[in-house]
N, C-alpha and C positions, 0 to 999 in steps of 0.2 A: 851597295846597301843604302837605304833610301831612309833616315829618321823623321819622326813625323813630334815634334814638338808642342804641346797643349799650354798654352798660357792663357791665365785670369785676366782680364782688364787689369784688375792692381796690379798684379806684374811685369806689367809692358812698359816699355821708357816711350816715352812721350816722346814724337817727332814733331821738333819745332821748322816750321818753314819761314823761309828768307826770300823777299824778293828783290830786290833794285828797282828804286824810285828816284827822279833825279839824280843822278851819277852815283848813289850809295844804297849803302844794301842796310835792309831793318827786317827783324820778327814781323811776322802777321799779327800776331799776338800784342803787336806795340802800339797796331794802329786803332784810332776811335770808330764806333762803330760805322759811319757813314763810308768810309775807307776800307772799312774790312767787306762793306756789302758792292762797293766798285770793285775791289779785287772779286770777289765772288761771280760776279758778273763779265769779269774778263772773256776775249776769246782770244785762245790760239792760232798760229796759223804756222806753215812751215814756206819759206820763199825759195822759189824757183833758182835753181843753178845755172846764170849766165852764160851766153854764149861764148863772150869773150874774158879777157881778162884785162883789168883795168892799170896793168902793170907792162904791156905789150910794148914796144916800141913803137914810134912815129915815126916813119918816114918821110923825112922833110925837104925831099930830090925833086 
């Protein structure tokens, strides 16, 4: 059974986002605007999965 739920703007809780700037995490909502228009501007990107692993032993024979 699949329900299908209708909400008003007024009734919706407001999703605050959080990103990490310099080692610590702030509201979007906390930065001035010049800040919030560089985070807007971000781009994403996903990094490739290494060949090796940087935990490997060394063989030193």
């Amino acid at each position: 059974m699949h329900l299908s739920i209708e909400l008003k703007d007024e009734e919706r809780t407001r999703c605050e986002i959080w990103t990490r700037v310099m080692g610590y995490h702030r509201p979007i909502s906390a930065f001035n605007p010049g800040k919030q228009a560089e985070h807007a501007e971000r781009r994403y990107f996903t990094q490739a999965q290494t060949s090796g692993s940087i935990h490997s032993p060394v063989d030193d024979t």
